[in-house]
C-alpha positions as CSV (number, residue, x, y, z in Angstrom):
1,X,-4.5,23.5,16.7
2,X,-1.1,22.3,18.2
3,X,2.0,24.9,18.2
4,X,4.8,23.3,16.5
5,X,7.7,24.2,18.4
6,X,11.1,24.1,17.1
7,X,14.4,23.9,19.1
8,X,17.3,26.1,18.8
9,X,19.9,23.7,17.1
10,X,21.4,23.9,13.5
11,X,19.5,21.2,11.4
12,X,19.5,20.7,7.3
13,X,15.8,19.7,7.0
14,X,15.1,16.8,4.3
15,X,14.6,19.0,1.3
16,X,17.7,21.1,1.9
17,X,19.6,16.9,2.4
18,X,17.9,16.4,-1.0
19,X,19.0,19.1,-3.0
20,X,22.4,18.3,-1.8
21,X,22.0,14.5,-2.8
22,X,20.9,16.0,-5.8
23,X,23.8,18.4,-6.7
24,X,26.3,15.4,-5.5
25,X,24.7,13.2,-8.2
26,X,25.2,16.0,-11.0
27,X,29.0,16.5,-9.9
28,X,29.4,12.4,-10.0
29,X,27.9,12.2,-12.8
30,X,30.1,14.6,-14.4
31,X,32.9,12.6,-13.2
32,X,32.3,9.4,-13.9
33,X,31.3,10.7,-17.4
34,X,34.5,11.8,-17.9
35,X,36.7,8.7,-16.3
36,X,34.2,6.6,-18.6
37,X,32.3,4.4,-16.3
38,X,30.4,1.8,-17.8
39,X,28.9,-1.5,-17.4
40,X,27.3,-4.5,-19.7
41,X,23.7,-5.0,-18.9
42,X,22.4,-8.3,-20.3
43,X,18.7,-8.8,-21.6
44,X,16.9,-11.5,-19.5
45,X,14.8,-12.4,-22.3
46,X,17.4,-12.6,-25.1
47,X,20.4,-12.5,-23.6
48,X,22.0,-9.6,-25.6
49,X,24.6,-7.5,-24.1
50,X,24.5,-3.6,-23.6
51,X,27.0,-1.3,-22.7
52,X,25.6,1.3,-20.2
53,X,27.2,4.5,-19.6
54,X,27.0,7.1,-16.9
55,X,25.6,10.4,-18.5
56,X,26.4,13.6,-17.9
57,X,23.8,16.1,-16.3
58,X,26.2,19.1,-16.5
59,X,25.7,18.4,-20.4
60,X,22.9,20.3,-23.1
61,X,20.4,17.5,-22.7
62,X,20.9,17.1,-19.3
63,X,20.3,20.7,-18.0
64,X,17.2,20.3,-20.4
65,X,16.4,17.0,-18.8
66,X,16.6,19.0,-15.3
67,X,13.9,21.8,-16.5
68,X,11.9,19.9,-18.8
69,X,11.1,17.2,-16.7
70,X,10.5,18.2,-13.4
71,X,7.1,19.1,-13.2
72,X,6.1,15.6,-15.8
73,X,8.4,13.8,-12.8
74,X,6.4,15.1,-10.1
75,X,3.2,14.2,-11.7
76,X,4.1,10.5,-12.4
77,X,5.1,9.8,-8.7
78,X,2.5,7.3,-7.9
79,X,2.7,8.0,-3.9
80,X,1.2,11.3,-4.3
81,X,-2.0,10.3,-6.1
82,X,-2.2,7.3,-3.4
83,X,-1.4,10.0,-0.3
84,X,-4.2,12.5,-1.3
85,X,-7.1,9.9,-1.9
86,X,-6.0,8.1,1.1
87,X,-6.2,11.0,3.4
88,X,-9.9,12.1,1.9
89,X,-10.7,8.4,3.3
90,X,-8.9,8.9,7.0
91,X,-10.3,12.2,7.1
92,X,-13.8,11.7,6.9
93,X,-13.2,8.5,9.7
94,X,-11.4,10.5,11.8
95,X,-13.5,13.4,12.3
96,X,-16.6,11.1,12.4
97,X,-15.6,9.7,15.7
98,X,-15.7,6.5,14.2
99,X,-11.9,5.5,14.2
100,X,-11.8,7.2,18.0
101,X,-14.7,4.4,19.2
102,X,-12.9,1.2,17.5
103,X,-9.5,2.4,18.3
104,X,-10.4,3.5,22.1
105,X,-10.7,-0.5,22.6
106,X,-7.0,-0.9,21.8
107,X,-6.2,1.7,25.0
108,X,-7.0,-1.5,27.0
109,X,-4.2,-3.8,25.2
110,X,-0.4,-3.9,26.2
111,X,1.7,-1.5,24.0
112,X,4.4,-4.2,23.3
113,X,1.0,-5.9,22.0
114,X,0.0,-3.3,20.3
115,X,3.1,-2.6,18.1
116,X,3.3,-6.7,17.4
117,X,0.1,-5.8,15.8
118,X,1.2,-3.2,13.8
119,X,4.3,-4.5,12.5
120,X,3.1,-7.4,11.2
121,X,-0.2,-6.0,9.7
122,X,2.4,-4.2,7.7
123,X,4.1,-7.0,6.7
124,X,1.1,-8.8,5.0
125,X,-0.1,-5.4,3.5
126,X,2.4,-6.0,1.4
127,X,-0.7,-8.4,-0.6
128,X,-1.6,-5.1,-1.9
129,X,1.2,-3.8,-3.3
130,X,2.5,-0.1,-2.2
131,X,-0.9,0.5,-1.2
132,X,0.0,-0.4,2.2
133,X,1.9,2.6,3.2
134,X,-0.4,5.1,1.8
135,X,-3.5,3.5,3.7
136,X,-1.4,1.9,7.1
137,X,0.8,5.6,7.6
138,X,-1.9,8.0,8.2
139,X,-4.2,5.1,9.9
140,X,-2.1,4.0,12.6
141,X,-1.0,7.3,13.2
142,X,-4.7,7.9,14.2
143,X,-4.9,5.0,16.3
144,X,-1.5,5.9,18.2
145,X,-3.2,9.3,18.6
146,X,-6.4,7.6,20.3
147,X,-4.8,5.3,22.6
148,X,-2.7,8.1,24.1
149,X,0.5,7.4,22.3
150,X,2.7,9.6,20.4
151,X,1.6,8.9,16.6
152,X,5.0,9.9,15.1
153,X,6.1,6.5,16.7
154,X,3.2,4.6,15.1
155,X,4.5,6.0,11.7
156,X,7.9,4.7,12.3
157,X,6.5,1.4,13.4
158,X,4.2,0.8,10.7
159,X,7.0,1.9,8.2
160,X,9.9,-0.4,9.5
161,X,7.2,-3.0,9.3
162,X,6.5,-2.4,5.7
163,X,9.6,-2.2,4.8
164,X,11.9,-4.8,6.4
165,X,9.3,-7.0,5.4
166,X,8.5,-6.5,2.2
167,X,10.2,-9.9,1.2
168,X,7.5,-11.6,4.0
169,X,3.9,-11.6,3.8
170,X,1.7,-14.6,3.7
171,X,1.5,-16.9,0.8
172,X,2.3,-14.7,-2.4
173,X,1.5,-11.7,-3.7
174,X,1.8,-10.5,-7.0
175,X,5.2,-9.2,-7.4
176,X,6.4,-13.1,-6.8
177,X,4.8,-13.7,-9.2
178,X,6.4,-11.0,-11.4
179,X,9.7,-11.8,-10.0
180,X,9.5,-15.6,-10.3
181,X,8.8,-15.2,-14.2
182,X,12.2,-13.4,-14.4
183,X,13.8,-16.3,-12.2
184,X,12.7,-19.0,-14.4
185,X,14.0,-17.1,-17.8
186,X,17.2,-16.9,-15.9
187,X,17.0,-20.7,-15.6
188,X,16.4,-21.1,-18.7
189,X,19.3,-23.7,-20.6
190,X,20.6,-24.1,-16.9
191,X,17.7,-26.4,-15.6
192,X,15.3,-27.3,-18.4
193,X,12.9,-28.3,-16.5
194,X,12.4,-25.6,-13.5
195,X,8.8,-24.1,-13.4
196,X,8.2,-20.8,-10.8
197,X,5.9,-22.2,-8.5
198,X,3.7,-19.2,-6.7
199,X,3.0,-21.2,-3.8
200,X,7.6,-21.7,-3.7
201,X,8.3,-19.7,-1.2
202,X,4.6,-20.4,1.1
203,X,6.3,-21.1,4.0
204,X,9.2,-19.3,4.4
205,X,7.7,-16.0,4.0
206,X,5.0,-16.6,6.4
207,X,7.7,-18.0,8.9
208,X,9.4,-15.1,8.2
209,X,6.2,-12.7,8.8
210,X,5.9,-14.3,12.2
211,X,9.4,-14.3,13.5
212,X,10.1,-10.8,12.1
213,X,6.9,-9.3,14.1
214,X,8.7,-11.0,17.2
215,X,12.1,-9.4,16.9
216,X,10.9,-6.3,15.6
217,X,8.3,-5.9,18.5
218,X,11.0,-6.1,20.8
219,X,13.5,-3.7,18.7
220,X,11.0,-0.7,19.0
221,X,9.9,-1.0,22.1
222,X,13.3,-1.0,23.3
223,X,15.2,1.7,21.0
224,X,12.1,3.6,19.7
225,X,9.6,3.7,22.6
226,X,11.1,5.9,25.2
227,X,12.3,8.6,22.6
228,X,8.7,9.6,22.0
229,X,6.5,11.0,24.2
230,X,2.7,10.6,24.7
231,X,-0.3,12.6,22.7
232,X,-3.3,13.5,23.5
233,X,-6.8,13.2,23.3
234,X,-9.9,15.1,21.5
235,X,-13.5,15.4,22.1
236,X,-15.5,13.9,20.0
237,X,-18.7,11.8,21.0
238,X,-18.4,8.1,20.8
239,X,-22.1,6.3,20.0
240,X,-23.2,2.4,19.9
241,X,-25.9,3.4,18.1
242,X,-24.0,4.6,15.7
243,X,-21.4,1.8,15.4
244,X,-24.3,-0.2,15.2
245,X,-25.6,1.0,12.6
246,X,-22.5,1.5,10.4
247,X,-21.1,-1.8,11.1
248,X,-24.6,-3.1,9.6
249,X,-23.5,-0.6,6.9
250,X,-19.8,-1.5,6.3
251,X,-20.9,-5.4,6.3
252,X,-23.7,-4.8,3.5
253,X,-20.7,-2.5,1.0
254,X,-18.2,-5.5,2.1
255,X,-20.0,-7.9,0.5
256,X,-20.5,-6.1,-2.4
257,X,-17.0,-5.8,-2.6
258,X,-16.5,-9.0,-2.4
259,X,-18.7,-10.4,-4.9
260,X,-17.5,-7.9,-7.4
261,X,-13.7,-9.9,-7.1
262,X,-15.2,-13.3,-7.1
263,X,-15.1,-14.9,-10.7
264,X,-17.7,-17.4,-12.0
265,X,-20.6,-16.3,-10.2
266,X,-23.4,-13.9,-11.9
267,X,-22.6,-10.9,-12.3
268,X,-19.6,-11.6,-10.7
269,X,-15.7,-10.5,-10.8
270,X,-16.2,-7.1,-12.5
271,X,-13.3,-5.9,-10.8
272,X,-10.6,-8.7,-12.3
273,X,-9.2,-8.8,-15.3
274,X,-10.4,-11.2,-17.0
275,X,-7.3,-12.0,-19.7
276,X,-5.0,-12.4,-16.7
277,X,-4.5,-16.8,-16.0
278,X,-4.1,-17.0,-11.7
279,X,-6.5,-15.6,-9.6
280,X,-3.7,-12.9,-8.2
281,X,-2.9,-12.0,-11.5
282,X,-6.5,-11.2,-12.5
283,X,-6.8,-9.3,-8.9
284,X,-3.4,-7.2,-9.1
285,X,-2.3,-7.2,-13.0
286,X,-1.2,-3.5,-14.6
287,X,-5.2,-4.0,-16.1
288,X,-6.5,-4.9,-13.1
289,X,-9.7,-2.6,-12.5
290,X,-9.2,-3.8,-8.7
291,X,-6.0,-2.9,-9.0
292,X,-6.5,0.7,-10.4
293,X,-9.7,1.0,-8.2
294,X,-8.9,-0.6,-4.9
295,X,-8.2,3.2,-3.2
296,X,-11.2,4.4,-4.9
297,X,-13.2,1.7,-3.1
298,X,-11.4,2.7,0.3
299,X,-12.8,6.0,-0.3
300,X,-16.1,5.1,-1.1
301,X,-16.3,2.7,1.8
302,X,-15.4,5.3,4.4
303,X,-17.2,8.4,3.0
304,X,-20.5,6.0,3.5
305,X,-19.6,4.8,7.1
306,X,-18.4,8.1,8.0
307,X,-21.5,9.8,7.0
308,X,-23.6,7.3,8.6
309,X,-21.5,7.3,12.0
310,X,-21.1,11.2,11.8
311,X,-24.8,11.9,11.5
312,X,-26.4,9.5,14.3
313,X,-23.6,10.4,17.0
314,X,-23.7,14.1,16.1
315,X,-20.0,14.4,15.3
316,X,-21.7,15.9,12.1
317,X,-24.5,17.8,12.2
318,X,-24.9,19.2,8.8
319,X,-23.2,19.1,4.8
320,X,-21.5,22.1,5.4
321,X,-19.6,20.0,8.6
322,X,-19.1,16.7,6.2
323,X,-17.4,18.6,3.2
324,X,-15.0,19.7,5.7
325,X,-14.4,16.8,7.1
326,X,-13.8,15.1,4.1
327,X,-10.4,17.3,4.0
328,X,-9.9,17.4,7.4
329,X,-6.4,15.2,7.6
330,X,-4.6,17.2,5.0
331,X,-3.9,20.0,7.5
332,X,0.0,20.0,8.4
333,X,0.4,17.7,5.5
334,X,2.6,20.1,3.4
335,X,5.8,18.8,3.3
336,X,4.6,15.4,2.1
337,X,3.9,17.3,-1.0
338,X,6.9,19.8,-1.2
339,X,9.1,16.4,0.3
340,X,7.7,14.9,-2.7
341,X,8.6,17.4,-5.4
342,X,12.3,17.8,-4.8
343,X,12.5,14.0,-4.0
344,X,10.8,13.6,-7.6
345,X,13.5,15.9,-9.1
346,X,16.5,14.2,-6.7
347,X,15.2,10.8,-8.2
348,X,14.6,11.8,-11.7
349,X,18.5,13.4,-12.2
350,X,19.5,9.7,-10.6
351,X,17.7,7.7,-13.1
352,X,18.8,9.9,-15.9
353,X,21.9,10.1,-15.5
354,X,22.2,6.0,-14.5
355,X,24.8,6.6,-11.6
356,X,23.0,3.9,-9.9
357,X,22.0,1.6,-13.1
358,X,25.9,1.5,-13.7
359,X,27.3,1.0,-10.1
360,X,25.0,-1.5,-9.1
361,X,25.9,-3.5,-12.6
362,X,29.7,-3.1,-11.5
363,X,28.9,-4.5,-8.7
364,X,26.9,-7.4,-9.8
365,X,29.0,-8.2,-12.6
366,X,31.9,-8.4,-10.3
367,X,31.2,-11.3,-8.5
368,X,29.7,-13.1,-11.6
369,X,32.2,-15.9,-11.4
370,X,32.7,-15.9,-7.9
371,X,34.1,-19.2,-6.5
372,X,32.3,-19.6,-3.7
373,X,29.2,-21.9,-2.2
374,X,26.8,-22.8,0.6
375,X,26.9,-19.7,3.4
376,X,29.2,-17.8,2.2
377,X,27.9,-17.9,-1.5
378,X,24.5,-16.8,0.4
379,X,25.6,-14.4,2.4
380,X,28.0,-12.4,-0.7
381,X,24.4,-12.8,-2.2
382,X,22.3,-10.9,0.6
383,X,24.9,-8.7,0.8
384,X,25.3,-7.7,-2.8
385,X,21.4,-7.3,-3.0
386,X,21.6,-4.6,0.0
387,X,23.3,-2.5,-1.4
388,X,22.1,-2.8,-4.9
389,X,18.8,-1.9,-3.3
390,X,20.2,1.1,-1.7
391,X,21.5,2.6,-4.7
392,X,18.1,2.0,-6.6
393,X,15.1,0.8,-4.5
394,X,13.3,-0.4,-7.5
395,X,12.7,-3.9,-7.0
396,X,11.5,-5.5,-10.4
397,X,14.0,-3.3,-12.5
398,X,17.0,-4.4,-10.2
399,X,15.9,-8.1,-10.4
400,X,16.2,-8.1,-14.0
401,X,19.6,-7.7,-14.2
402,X,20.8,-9.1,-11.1
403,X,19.0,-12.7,-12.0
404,X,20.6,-13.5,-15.2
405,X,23.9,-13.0,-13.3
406,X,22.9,-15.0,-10.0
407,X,20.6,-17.7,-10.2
408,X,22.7,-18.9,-12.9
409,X,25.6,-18.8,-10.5
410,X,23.5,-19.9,-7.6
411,X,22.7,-23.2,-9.4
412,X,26.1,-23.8,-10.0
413,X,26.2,-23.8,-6.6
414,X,23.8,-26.2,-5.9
415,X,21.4,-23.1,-4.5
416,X,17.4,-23.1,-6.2
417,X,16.4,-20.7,-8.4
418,X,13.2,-20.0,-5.6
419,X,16.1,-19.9,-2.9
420,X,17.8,-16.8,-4.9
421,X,14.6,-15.3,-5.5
422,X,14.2,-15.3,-1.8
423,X,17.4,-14.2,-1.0
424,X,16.8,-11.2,-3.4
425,X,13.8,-10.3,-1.5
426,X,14.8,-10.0,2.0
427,X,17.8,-8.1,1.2
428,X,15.4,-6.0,-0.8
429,X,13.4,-5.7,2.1
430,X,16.8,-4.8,3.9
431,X,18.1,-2.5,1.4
432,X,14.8,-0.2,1.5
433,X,15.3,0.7,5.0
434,X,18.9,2.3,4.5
435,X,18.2,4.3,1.6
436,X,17.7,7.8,1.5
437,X,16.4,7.0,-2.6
438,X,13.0,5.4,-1.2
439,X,10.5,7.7,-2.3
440,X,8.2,6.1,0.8
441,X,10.5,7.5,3.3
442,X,9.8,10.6,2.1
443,X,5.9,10.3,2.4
444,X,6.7,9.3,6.0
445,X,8.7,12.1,6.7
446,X,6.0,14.0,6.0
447,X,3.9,12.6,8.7
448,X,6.3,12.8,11.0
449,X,6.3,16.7,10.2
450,X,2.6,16.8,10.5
451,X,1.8,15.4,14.3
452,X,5.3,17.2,15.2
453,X,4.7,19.6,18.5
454,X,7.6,19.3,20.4
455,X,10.6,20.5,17.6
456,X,12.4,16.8,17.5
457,X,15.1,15.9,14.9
458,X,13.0,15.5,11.5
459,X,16.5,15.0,9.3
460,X,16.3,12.6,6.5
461,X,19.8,11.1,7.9
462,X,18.4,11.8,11.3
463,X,15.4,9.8,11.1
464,X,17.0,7.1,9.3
465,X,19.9,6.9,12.2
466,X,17.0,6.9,14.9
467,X,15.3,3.7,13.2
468,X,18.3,2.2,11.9
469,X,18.4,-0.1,15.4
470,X,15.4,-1.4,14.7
471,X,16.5,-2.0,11.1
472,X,19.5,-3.5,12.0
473,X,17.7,-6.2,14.2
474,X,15.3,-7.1,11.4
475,X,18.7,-7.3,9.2
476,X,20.4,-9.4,11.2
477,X,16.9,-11.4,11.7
478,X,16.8,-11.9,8.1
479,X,19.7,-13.1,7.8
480,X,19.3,-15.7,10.3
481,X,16.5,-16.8,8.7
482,X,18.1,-17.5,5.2
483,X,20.7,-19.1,6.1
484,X,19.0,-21.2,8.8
485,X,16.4,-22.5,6.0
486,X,19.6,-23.0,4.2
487,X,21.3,-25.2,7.1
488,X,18.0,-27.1,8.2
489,X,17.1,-28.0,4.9
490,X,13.5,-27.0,5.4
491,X,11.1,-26.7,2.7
492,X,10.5,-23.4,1.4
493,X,7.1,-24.2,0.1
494,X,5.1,-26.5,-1.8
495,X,7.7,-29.1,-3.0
496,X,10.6,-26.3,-3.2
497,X,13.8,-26.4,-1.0
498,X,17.1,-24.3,-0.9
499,X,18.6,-26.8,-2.4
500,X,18.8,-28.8,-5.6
């Protein structure tokens, strides 16, 4: 087992950053409870008007709040459940040999290649939800560690990729579709005819996937690359036979897969949910058994081709060898759970005491009237969104209040609802990769901690500022993009432009 070796230098490690973000919050909050911050939130369905005001945590209910909630907080953070049956999955793959002989082709391919792949593989994982960085984090970080490459820098590509483009992907996915139906109420009594189109924003997101891949490719392999140094390898026997055989294996449970998410055939689509209308919405609604299952069917997927790999090449000989490679990958993978805890708490005092709810409604309601169009209206947009997003990386709760407030004002501005919506989503994308609030960074902080041997800077700031080149590339990237569509007049998808 690798020696982690840590240099002599005074460092605040990311819990120690958290705790402090957390007592700053409390002492804000106290503050600003005091001055009487406030802000109106408006209801997107009825338009009703709320007054919300920053609570105090220094308070009796919010000491209680503190105590009484942090072990409920912990338990409802969706990344952990999605971390732990992820790594049962790589684990099993890993110490099968079987993710050594697919990934040992990649050791032939270009690194600049190789991260192009990465990156935008990340982008379209974004299909499946947050289920991408649970699944791509610990995965690529394998494959960096089998092509002789040092996997913390896999984690920070795969991450950046995720991230910066969350607003990309191809086609749609289901939170456009979430989103969009928040859009068109917005319109509502502005445009009485606009209808959310899923298919809107087609091209312009997969544009976007391409392009972004591009820059970003050549961001990390310039800032990133030559601050990491190389792994290396293990010893575990590679087979044909016994790739064979499992890829046989892995097409018959595929298929099965498959059939079990097509509707209309017999004994079809047991997986969708059948009240939901579009086919997306039956594959990734809150009922969705897919939905609920899809990591359930990961794990099942690899425990079978692992076994079968495992046994024919010898990388496991017996049960008592396969149990314990089933658990294999959660070794060094403590912090992502103690990371988790305090970043649960950190998070919990944030949304309690609505210190970001409040600011980020000050600052929306702020430019409610602003007189301003075409670029500049666009680019007060993007930037508005950032930093919305940075206070509270919660995408659909941000978007419901920040749409009845701009697509309203976007169409006075001759700017399409879809166009907004897309605006929002790339500086969402933006947003999550300069927040210290994203409960993913966390989870891949905790990688990065795990294949640490040589003592780098792990700091949650630290970390940040080391990727924040790359981030600020994809920024400016995305920004290009907008307000190129914007200029060109392209069509963003089917029969949708920026336009009116």
């Amino acid at each position: 087992m690798a020696i982690r070796r840590v240099k002599n230098r005074k460092t605040l490690g990311p819990i120690i950053i958290m705790i402090l973000i957390s007592i700053v919050i409390m002492i804000l909050s106290f503050i600003f409870n005091k001055i009487g911050l406030q802000a109106v939130l408006t209801d997107i369905s009825s338009s009703e008007t709320t007054i919300v005001t920053v609570n105090n945590i220094f308070s009796r209910e919010g000491l209680q709040y503190i105590f009484g909630s942090a072990v409920s907080n912990f338990q409802n953070i969706e990344p952990l459940i999605y971390v732990a049956i992820s790594l049962i999955a790589i684990s099993i793959l890993e110490s099968s040999g079987l993710l050594k002989h697919l990934f040992g082709y990649f050791k032939r391919v270009k690194p600049a290649f190789i991260t192009f792949i990465v990156l935008f593989i990340g982008m379209i994982s974004t299909l499946a939800l947050d289920y991408g960085y649970a699944v791509l984090i610990p995965l690529v970080a394998v494959l960096y560690k089998n092509i002789n490459r040092d996997p913390k820098l896999g984690i920070m590509t795969v991450f950046i990729g995720i991230t910066a483009g969350y607003g990309a992907g191809f086609l749609y996915n289901y939170q456009d579709i979430v989103l969009g139906a928040l859009t068109q109420t917005s319109s509502v009594g502005i445009i009485s005819n606009y209808r959310f189109d899923r298919w809107s924003m087609a091209f312009i997101t997969t544009a976007s996937t391409i392009i972004l891949s591009l820059v970003g490719t050549f961001a990390i392999e310039k800032f990133l690359v030559k601050k990491n140094k190389r792994s290396t390898d293990d010893e575990l026997i590679v087979s044909t036979k016994a790739l064979q055989a499992t890829t046989i294996v892995f097409i018959l449970l595929l298929l099965l897969t498959i059939y079990s998410i097509i509707p209309g055939l017999p004994f079809s689509g047991i997986l969708l949910d059948s009240q939901a209308n579009g086919y997306m919405e039956k594959l990734f609604s809150e009922t969705s058994p897919f939905r609920e299952g899809i990591l359930a069917l990961f794990v099942v997927i690899s425990l079978i081709c692992g076994y079968v790999y495992g046994k024919i090449s010898r990388n496991i000989k017996n049960v008592r060898e396969y149990n314990s490679a089933i658990s294999s990958s959660f070794e060094g993978t403590g912090f992502i759970f103690a990371g988790l805890f305090f970043a649960s708490i950190m998070l919990g005092i944030l949304d309690w005491t609505n210190i970001s709810t409040v600011l980020s409604l000050k600052l929306v309601n702020l430019f409610n009237n602003a007189p301003m169009t075409g670029i500049f209206l666009i680019s007060l947009m993007f930037i508005i969104f950032v930093l919305v997003t940075i206070l509270n990386p919660t995408t659909i709760a941000n978007w419901t209040f920040i749409a009845p407030v701009f697509v309203p004002l976007g169409i006075r501005a001759n700017i399409s609802p879809s166009f907004t919506q897309m605006i929002f989503k790339a500086a969402d994308s933006v947003g999550k990769c300069f927040t210290p609030f994203y409960i993913y960074l966390i989870v891949m902080l905790g990688f990065l901690y795990k294949y640490d041997t040589d003592g780098e800077e792990l700091e949650l700031f630290g970390t940040m500022k080391k990727m924040a080149p790359v981030a600020i590339w994809l920024a400016i990237t995305w920004i290009v993009i907008i307000i190129g569509w914007n200029l060109l007049g392209l069509s963003m998808g089917v029969g949708t432009y920026p336009t009116l």
